[in-house]
N, C-alpha and C positions, 0 to 999 in steps of 0.2 A: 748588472743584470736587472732588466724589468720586473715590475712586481705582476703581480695577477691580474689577467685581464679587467677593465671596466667594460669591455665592450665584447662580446662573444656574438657572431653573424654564422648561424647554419643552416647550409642549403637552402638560402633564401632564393623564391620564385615569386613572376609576377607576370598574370598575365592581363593584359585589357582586352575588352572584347569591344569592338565598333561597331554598336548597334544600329549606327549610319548606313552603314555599309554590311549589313546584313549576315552581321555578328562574327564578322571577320577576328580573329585571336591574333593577336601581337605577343610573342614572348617576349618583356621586357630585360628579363631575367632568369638563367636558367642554371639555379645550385650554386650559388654566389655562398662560398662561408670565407669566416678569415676573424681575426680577433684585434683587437686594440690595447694593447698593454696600457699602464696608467701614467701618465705624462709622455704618452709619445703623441709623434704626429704620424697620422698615417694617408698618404695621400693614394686616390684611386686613378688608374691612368686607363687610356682606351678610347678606339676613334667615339667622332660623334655618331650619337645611338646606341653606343655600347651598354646603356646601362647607368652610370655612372652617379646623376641627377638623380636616377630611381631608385639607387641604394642609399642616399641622404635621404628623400622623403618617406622612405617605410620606415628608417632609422628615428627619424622624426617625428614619425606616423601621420605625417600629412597622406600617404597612402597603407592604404592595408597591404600584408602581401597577401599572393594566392596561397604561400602556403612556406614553411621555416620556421627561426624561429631568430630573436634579434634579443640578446639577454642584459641587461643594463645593470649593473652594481652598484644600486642607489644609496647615497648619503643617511637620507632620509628613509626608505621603504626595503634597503635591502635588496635580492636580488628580484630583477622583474622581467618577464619577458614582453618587449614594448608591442612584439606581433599580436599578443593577448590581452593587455592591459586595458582596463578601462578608460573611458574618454577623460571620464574625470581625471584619474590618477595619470593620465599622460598630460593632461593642463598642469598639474601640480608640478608634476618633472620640468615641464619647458620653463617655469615661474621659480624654481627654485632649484635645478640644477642643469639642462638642456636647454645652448645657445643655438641660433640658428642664423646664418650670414645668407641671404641670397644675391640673385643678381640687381636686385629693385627695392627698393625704399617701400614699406609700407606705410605711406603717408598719413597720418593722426589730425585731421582739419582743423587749424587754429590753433596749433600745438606747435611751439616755438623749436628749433636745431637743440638747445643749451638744456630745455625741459624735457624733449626726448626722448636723450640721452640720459637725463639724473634722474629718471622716472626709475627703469630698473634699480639703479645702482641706490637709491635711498632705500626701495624696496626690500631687496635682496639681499643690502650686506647693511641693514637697519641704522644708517646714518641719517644725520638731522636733513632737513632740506638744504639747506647751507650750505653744509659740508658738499652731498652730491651734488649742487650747483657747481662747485666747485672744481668738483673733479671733472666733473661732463667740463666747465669750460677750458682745463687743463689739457687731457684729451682731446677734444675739438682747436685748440691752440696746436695740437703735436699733428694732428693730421689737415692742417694748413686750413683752416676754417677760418676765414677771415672773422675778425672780433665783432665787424661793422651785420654781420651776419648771425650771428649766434643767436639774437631771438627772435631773428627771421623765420619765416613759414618754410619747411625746405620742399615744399611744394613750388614755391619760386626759384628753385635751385640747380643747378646744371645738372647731368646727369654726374659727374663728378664727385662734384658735389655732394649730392642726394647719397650717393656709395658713401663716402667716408661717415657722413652721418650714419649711416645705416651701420658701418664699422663699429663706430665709438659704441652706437645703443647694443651691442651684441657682444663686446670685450669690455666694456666697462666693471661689470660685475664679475667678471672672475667667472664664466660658468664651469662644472663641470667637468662636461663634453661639448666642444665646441664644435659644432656642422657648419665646413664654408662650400658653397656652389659658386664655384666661379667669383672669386670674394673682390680679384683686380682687376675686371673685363675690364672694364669703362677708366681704368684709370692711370695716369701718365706714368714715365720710368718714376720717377721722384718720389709720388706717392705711394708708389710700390714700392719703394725701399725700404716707406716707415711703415706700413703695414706689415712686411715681414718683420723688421724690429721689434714690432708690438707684439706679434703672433710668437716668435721666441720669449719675449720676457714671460709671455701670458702662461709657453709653455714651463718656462724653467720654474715658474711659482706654484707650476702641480696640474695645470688644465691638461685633457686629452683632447686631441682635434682629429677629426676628419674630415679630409677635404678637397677639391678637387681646384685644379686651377687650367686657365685654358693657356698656357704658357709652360712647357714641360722644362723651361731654365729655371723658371720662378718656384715650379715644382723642385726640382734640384737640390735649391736654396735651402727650403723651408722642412722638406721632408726626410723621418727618420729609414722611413722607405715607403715602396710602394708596391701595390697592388693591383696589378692588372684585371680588368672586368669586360666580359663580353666574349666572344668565341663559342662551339657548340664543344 
């Protein structure tokens, strides 16, 4: 039996207005609720448009919603609702318990694959530089990251590539709650196999995830169930 949610999603709504276009209303989202027990996975399924993207970024608070509410049972701060929270207090969440996998690398200029990666993970779980060098090059060895590559720019890097890095720097540290958008679009069967490997160890060690994947087998695999998003 699951314990208590981490995650509580009520009647979340969103709507954008296109001021291009003459403030045309998009309902993103219309009364989205649903909860995340703590070490599960929960994956969101639904065509494209559904929604799906947009309930990871309020989750995230990369978007405000119009209106819900998104309740987080923090570590650190206890319970919070992320629809309300301050900007500050959501930087401290994503910095110390709220991971984020998207579909693209945010590229750090001049900032090596191997340092990345160990940049969190010395941060977050207060290991020497050593150590998370260490672990980042372990990792980056598990998700086939060539050696000859590791303190290469991954600016120079396949789109492939660029993923798995982006993988390591977002599971490295153990978050939390873990948000993936689309975590294996770009990347082959193989790599996909140890991605899901890592995403069960991640979970079995206590992580919750949320996540969407564009492969509803992959889905399958990985999720404790899911949740369908979109429809009126």
């Amino acid at each position: 039996m699951r314990n208590e949610p981490l995650l509580s999603v009520e009647d979340l709504r969103k709507t954008f207005r296109l001021h291009m276009q003459g403030g045309l209303e998009v309902h993103a989202l219309r009364g989205v609720s649903f909860r995340v027990d703590r070490g599960e996975f929960v994956g969101l399924s639904g065509p494209s448009g559904a929604g799906k993207s947009t309930v990871l970024k309020v989750v995230h608070r990369t978007y405000l919603p119009t209106s819900g509410s998104v309740r987080f049972e923090s570590a650190a701060f206890g319970a919070i609702d992320l629809a309300a929270a301050s900007e500050a207090r959501v930087v401290e969440l994503r910095k110390r318990e709220i991971g984020y996998v998207s579909q693209f690398l945010r590229v750090i200029p001049r900032v090596g694959a191997r340092d990345l990666v160990a940049e969190p993970i010395q941060a977050r779980l207060g290991l020497s530089r050593e150590e998370a060098l260490d672990r980042a090059g372990r990792l980056l060895d598990r998700l086939r990251i060539p050696r000859a590559l590791r303190d290469a720019y991954p600016s120079t890097f396949s789109g492939g590539e660029q993923q798995r890095v982006n993988i390591a720097r977002a599971v490295g540290w153990k978050p939390a709650l873990l948000l993936l958008d689309e975590p294996t679009a770009s990347l082959d069967a193989g790599s996909c196999d140890i991605v899901l490997e890592i995403l069960r160890e991640l979970r079995d060690q206590g992580s919750t995830m949320l996540g969407i994947f564009h492969d509803p087998e992959l889905m399958g695999r990985i999720a404790d169930r899911t949740i369908p998003i979109g429809g009126d």
